[in-house]
C-alpha positions as CSV (number, residue, x, y, z in Angstrom):
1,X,-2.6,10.3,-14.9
2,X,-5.2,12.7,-12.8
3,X,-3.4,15.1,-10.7
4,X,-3.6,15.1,-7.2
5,X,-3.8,17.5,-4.2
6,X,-0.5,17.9,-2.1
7,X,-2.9,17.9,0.5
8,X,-3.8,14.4,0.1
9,X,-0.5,13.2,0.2
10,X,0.2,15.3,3.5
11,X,-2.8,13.6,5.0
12,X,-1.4,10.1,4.2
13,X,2.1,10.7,5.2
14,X,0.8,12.2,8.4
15,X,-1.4,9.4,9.7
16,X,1.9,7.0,8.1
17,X,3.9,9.0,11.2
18,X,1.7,9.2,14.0
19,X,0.9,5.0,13.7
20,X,4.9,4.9,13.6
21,X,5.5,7.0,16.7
22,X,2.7,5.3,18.5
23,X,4.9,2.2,17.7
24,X,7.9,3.7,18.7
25,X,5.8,4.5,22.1
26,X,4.7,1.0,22.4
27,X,8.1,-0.3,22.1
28,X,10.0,1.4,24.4
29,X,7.2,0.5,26.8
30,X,7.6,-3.2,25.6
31,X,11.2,-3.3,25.1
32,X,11.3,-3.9,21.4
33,X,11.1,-0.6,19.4
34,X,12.3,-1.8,15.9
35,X,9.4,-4.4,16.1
36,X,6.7,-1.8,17.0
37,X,7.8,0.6,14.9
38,X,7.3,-1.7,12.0
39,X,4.0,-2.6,12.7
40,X,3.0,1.0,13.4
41,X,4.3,2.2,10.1
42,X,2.4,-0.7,8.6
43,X,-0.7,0.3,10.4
44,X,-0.1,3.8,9.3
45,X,0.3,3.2,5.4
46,X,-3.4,0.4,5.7
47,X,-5.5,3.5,7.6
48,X,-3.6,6.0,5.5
49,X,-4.5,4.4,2.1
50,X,-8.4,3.7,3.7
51,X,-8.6,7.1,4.5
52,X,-7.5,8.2,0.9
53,X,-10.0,6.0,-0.9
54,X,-12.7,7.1,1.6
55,X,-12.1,10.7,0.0
């Protein structure tokens, strides 16, 4: 198993919790946080693993 930069990992879970807290933004402006939330996270983990294989 090739070891990886921390740093790659921090990038990942960073772009992970800024989709999630735009989702938690668009949710409270749409009334339905736990949806939103979930679809930001999901966003978060697609762009975070594109940005990761981009690399």
């Amino acid at each position: 198993m090739k070891k990886q930069k921390m740093s790659k990992f921090w990038n990942m879970g960073t772009t992970i919790v800024l989709c999630a807290a735009v989702g938690i933004v668009l949710g409270a402006l749409l009334q339905n946080v736990v949806m939103w939330l979930c679809i930001g996270a999901g966003i978060g983990v697609v762009l975070g693993a594109i940005r990761q294989i981009a690399n």
